[in-house]
C-alpha positions as CSV (number, residue, x, y, z in Angstrom):
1,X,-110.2,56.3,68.9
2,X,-112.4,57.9,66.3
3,X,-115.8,57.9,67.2
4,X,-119.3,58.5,65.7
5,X,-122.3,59.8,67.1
6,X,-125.1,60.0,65.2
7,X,-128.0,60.6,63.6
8,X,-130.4,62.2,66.5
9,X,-129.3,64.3,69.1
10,X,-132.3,64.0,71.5
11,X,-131.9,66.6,74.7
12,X,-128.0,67.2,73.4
13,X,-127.3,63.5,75.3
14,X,-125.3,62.4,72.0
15,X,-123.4,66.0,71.9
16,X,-123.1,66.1,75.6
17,X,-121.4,63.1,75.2
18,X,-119.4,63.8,71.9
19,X,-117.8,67.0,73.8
20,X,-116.6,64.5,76.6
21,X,-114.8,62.4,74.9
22,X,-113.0,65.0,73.1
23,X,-111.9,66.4,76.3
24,X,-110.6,62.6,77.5
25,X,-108.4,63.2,74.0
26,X,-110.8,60.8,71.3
27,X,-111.5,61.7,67.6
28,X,-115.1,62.2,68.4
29,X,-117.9,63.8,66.3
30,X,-121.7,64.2,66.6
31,X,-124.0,64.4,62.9
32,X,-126.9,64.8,63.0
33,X,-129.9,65.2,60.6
34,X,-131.6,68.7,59.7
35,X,-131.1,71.5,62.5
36,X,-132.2,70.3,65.8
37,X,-135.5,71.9,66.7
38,X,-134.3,72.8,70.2
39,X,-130.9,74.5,68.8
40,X,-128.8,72.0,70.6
41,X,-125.2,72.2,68.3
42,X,-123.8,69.5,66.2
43,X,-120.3,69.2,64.4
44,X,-122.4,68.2,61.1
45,X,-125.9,68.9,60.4
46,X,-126.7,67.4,57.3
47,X,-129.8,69.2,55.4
48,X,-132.8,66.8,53.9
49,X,-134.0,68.0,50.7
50,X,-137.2,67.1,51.5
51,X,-138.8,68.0,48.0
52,X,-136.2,66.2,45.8
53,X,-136.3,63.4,48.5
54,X,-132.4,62.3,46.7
55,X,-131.8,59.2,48.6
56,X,-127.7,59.5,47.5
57,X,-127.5,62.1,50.8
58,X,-127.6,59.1,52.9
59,X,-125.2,57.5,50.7
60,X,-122.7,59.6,50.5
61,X,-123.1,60.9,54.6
62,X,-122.7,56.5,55.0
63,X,-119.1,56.3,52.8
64,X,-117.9,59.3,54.3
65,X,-118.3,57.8,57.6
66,X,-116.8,55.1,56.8
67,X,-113.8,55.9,55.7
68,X,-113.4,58.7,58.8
69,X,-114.8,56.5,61.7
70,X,-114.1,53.1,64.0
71,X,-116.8,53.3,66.7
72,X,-120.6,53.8,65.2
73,X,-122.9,55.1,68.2
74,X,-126.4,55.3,67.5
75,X,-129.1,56.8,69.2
76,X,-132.5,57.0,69.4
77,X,-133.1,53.5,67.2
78,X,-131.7,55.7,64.3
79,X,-128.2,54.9,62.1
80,X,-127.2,56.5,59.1
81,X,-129.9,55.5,56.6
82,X,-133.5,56.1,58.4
83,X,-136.7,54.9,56.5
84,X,-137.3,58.2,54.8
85,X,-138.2,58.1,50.6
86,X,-137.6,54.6,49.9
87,X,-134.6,52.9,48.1
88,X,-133.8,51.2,51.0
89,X,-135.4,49.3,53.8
90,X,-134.1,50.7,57.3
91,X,-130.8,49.7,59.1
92,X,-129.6,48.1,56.0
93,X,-126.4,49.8,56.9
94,X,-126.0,47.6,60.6
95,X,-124.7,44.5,58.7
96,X,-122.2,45.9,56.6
97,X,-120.6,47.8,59.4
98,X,-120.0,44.7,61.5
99,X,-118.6,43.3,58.2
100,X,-116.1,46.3,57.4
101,X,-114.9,45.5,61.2
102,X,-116.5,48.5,62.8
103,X,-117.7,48.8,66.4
104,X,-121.8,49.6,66.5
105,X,-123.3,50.6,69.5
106,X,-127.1,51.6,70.4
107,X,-128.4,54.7,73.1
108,X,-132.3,54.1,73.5
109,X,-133.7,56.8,75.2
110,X,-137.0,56.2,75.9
111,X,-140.2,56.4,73.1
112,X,-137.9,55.4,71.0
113,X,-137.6,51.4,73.4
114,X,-140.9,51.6,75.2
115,X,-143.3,48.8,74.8
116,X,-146.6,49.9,75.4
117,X,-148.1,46.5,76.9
118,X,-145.2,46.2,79.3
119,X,-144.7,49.8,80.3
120,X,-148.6,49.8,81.3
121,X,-147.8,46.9,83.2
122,X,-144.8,47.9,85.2
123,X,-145.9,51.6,85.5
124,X,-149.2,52.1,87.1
125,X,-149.0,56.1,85.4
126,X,-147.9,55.0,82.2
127,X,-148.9,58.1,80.1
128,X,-150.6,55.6,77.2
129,X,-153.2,56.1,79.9
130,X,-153.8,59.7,79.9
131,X,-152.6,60.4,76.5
132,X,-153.8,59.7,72.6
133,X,-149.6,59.5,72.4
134,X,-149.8,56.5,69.4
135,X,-147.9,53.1,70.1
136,X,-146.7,50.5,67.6
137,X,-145.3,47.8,70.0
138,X,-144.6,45.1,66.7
139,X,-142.4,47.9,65.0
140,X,-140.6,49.0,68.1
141,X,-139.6,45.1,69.3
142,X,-138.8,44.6,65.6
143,X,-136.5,47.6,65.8
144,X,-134.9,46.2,69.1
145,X,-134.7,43.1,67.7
146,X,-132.2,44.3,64.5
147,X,-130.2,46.0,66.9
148,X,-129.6,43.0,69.3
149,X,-128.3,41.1,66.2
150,X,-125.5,43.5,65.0
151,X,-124.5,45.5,67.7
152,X,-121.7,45.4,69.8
153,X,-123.6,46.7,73.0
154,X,-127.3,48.2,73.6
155,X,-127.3,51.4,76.2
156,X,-130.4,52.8,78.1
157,X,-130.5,55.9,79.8
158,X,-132.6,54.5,82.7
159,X,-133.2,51.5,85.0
160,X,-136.8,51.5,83.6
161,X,-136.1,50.7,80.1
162,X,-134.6,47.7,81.1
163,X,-137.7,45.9,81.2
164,X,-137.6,46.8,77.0
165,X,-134.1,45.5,76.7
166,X,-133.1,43.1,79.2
167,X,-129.3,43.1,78.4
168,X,-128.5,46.8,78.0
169,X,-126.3,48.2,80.1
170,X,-127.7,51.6,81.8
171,X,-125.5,54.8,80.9
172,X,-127.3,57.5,82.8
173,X,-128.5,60.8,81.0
174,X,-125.3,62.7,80.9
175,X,-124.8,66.7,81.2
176,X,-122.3,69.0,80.3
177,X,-121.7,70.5,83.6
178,X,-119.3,73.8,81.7
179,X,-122.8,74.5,79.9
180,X,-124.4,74.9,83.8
181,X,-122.2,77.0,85.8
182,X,-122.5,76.4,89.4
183,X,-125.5,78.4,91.4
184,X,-125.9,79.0,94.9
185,X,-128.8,77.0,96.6
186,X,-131.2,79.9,96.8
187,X,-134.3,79.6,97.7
188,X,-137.7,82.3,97.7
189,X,-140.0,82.3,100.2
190,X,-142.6,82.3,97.5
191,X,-141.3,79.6,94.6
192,X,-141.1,80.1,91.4
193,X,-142.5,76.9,89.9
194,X,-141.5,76.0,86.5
195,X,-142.4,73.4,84.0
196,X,-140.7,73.1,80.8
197,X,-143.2,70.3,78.4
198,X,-141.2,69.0,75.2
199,X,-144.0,66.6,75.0
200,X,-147.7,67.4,77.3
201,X,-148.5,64.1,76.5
202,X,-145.6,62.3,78.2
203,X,-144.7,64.4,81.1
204,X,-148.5,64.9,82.4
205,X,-148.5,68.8,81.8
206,X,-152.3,69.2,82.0
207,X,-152.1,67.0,85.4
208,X,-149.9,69.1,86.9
209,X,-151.6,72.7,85.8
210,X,-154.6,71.0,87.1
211,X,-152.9,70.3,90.7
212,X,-151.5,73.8,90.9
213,X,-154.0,75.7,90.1
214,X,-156.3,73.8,93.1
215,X,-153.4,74.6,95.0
216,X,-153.3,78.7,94.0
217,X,-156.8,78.1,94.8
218,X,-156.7,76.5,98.0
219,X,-154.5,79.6,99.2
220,X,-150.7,78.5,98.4
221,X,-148.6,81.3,97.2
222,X,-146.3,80.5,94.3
223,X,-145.6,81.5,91.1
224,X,-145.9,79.8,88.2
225,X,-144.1,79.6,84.7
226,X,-144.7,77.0,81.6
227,X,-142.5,77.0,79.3
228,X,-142.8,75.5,75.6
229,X,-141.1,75.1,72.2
230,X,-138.7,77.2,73.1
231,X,-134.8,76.7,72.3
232,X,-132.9,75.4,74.8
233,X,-130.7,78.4,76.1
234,X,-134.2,79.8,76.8
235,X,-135.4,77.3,78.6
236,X,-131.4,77.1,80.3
237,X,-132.4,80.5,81.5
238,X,-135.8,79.9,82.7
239,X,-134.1,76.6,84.4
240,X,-131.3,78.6,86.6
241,X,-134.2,81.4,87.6
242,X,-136.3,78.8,89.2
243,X,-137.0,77.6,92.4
244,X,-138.6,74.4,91.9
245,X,-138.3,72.4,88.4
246,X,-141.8,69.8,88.0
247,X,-140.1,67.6,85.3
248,X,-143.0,64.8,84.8
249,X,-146.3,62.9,86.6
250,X,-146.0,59.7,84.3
251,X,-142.8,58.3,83.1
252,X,-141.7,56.4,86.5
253,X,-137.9,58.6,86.2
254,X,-136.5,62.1,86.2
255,X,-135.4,63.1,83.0
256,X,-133.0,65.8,81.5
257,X,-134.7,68.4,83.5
258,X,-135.0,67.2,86.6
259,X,-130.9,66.9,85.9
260,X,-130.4,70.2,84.5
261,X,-132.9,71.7,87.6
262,X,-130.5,69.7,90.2
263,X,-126.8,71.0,88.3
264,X,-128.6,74.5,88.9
265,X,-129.2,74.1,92.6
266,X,-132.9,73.9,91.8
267,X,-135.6,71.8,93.4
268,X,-136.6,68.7,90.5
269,X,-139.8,67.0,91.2
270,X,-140.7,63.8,88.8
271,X,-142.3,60.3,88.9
272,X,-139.5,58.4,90.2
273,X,-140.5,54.6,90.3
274,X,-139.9,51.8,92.5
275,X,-136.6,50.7,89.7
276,X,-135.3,54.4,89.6
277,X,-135.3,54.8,93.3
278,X,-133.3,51.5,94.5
279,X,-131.0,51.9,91.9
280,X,-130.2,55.9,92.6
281,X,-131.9,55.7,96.2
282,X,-129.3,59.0,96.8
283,X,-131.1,61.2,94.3
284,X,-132.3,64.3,95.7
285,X,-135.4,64.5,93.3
286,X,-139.3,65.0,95.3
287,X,-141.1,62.2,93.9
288,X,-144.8,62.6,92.7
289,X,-148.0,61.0,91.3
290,X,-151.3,62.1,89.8
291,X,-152.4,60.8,92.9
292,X,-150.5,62.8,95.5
293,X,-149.1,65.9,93.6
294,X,-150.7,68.3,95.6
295,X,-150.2,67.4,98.7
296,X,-146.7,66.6,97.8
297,X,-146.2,70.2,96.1
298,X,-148.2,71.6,99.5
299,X,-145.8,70.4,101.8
300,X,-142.7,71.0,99.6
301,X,-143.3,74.9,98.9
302,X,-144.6,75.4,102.7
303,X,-141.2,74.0,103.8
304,X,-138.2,76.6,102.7
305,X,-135.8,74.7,104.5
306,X,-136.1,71.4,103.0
307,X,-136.1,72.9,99.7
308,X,-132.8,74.5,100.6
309,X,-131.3,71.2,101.4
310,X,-132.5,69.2,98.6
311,X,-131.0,72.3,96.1
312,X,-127.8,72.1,97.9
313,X,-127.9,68.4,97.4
314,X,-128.5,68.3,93.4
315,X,-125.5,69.7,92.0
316,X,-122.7,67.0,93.7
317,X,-125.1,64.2,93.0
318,X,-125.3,65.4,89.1
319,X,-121.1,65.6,89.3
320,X,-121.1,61.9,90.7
321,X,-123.7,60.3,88.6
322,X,-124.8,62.5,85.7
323,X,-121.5,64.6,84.3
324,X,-120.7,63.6,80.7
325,X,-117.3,63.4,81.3
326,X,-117.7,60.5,83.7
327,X,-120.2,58.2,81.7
328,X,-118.1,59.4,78.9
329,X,-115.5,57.2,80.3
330,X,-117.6,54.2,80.9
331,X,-118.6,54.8,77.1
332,X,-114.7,54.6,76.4
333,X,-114.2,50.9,78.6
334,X,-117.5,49.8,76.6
335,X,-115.8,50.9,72.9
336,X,-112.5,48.8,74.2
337,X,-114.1,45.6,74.9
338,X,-113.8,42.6,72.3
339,X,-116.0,42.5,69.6
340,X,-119.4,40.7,70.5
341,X,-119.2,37.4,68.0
342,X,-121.6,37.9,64.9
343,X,-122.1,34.7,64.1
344,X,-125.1,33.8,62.1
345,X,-125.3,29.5,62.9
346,X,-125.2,30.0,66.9
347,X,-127.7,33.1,66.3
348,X,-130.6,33.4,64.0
349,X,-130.6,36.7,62.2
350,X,-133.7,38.9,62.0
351,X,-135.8,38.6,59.1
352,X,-135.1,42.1,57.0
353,X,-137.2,45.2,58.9
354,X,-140.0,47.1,56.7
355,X,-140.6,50.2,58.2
356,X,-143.8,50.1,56.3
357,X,-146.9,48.0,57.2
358,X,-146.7,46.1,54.4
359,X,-145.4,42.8,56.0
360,X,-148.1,43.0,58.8
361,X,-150.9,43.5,56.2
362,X,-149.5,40.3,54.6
363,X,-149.7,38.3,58.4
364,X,-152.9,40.1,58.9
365,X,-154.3,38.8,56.1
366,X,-153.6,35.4,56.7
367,X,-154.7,35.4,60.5
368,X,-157.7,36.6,58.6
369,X,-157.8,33.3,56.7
370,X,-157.4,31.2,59.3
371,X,-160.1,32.9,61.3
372,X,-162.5,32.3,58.7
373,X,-161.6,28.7,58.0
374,X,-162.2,28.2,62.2
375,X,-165.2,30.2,61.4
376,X,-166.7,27.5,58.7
377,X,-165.3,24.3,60.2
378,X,-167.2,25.9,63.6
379,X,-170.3,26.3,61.5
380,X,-169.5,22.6,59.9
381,X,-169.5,21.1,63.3
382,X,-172.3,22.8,65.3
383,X,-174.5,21.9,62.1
384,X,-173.7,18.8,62.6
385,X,-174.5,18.9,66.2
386,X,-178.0,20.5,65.6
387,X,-178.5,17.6,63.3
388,X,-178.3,15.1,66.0
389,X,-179.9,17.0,68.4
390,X,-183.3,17.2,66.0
391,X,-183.0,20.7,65.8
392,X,-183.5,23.0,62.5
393,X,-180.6,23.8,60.4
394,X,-179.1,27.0,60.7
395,X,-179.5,27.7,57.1
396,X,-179.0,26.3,53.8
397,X,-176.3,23.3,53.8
398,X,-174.0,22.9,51.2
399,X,-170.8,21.6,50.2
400,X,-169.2,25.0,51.2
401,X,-169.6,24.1,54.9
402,X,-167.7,21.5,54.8
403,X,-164.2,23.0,53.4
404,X,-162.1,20.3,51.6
405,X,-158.4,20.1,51.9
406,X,-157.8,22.2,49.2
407,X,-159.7,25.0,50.5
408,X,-157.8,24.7,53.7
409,X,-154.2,25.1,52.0
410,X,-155.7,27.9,50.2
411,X,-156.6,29.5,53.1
412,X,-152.8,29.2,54.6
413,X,-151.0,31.0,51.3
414,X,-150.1,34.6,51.4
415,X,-151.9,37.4,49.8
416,X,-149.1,37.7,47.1
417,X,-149.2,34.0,46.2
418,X,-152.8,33.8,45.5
419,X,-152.8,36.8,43.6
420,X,-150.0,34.6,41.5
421,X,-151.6,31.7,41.3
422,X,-154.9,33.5,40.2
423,X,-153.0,35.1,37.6
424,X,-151.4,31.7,36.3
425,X,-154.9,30.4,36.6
426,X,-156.0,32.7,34.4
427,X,-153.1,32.4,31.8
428,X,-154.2,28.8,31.5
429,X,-157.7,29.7,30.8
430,X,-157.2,32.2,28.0
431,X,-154.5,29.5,26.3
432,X,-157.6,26.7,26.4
């Protein structure tokens, strides 16, 4: 099978992957767009001129792929031509593959799915509450809506992000277990205690620097290390050398550290939510909140010989539920099922996605007009009350209260059609 993963390769999940199904014996590649900032390898990195902005890159990565590859895997709500220096609107390129007969599959991973309103619903730590982390819920549904239409399946990474995609089918976060060799399960008497932030925002770094640094002060003895912006075999190192990995305080699952802490024998502590923990109720990861951190972090670096077993624990549990090469095969059984029917009179197709706000401005603007037509027939009708009533006008009463039917239609049209219509108007005039 020749296989496709592109265009993002967010915490090496889509190389993780790509190296798996080589080794099961698939025509399997990863490209990706401009080096990866964390130095995680791909077979093609494909440099963005970013000052000639020459929109023919995309083109030309988009033929070559086509003619090299059967099974399109996209992650992170990115394909082949992403909404960078115009041209073309975004995910143009989903249509035609399902045309051509090729396979198109989605990885959501996490920012890239999650709906603000729900996930502060469903996730009393959501970090949209302790973060200035910016949302746009109309342009990510929009995005999930596109893919629903032309892919052949939709993948999340966690239980959680199910309540963004209903449908998708959860392929755990995957690790290349030859990258981690196996580690005893040593513990120190006095932890090291490491946290390793791509994002403060999400993971609740200045929570948990808070909490430990009550706890130094309280009398606890630990050591601490954070670690940021580092690349990855850095951050490998700094992984292996630890005794206890805090992952997050706010996403409601452990994430590609907590793995990476547990295929080193390490001690992963993260948010693990209600979902999470009845679906992998096995998963030797300390769960913790904003609200009991420190006591949990207390009790668990007091207590060496619990954070032996839970070490000992992490590595099997990563080999039965985590390893590449075993989702890697499930991603195999997925690429081998019929193709989902695209059929456009049994399913309405999306309206084409802007990336831009230009369409919203356009619906704004006429929510606008609305609002101020309810505004004056409000007016119209309390006037007429007061009237009744004996009481004084509100103010001077003129036909303008009262809007005709004309003024109502008028009210209804886009933006771009009165601007049309004025300009028509206007053509007329100048030829009386």
């Amino acid at each position: 099978m020749r296989i496709l993963h592109a265009a993002k390769n967010v915490a090496d999940q889509a190389g993780a992957t790509v190296r798996a199904l080589r080794r099961l014996g698939h025509e399997a590649e990863l490209w990706e767009y401009d080096p990866n900032p964390f130095g995680y390898p791909a077979d093609r990195t494909i440099l963005l001129d970013r000052e000639r902005k020459d929109p023919a890159t995309f083109w030309r990565t988009f033929l070559e792929a086509l003619d090299r590859f059967d099974v399109f895997h996209f992650h992170f709500a990115r394909t082949l031509f992403p909404a960078e220096w115009g041209g073309l609107p975004a995910f143009w390129d989903l249509p035609l593959y399902r045309i051509l007969g090729k396979r198109v599959f989605f990885t959501f991973h996490g920012s890239d799915v999650r709906i603000r309103r729900i996930h502060e619903q469903v996730n009393p730590w959501s970090y949209y509450k302790y973060s200035d982390i910016p949302a746009d819920d109309e342009r990510t549904e929009k995005i999930i809506e596109v893919c629903r239409a032309y892919a052949d399946g939709l993948f999340v990474v966690s239980v959680d992000y199910r309540h963004f995609v209903p449908e998708a089918e959860v392929m755990p976060r995957v690790l290349d277990l030859a990258d981690w060799p196996e580690q005893a399960p040593d513990q120190r008497q006095r932890p090291v205690v490491l946290h390793v932030p791509s994002r403060r925002g999400t993971k609740g770094t200045d929570l948990i620097l808070a909490g430990l640094e009550r706890l130094r002060e309280a009398g606890v003895e630990f050591d601490l290390r954070l670690l940021e912006g580092v690349p990855h075999a850095e951050a490998r190192r700094a992984i292996q050398d630890a005794d206890i990995v805090v992952d997050n305080l706010l996403t409601g699952d452990y994430e590609v550290v907590s793995i990476e802490a547990m295929a080193s024998s390490r001690v992963a502590v993260a948010n693990v939510g209600q979902d999470v923990r009845e679906a992998f109720p096995d998963a030797p990861v300390v769960s913790a909140t904003p609200d009991d951190f420190e006591p949990v972090m207390r009790a668990l670096i007091l207590d060496l010989d619990r954070r032996r077993r839970l070490a000992a624990a992490g590595r099997p549990y990563v080999e039965r539920v985590h390893s590449a090469d075993v989702v890697a095969a499930r991603l195999v059984a997925a690429y081998e099922r019929p193709p989902r029917p695209l059929d456009g009179a049994t399913r309405s197709f999306p309206d084409w996605l802007s990336m831009a706000p230009t369409r919203r401005i356009e619906r704004l603007e006429r929510e606008l007009a609305r609002t101020e037509l309810e505004l004056v027939r409000a007016r119209y009708r309390e006037e007429l009350l007061r009237r009744r009533l004996g009481l004084a006008p509100l103010g001077p009463v003129d036909a303008r209260i009262r809007p005709s039917g004309l003024e109502i239609l008028k009210g209804l049209l886009p933006e771009p059609v009165k601007r049309r219509l004025r300009r028509l108007r206007a053509r007329l005039a100048n030829r009386r």
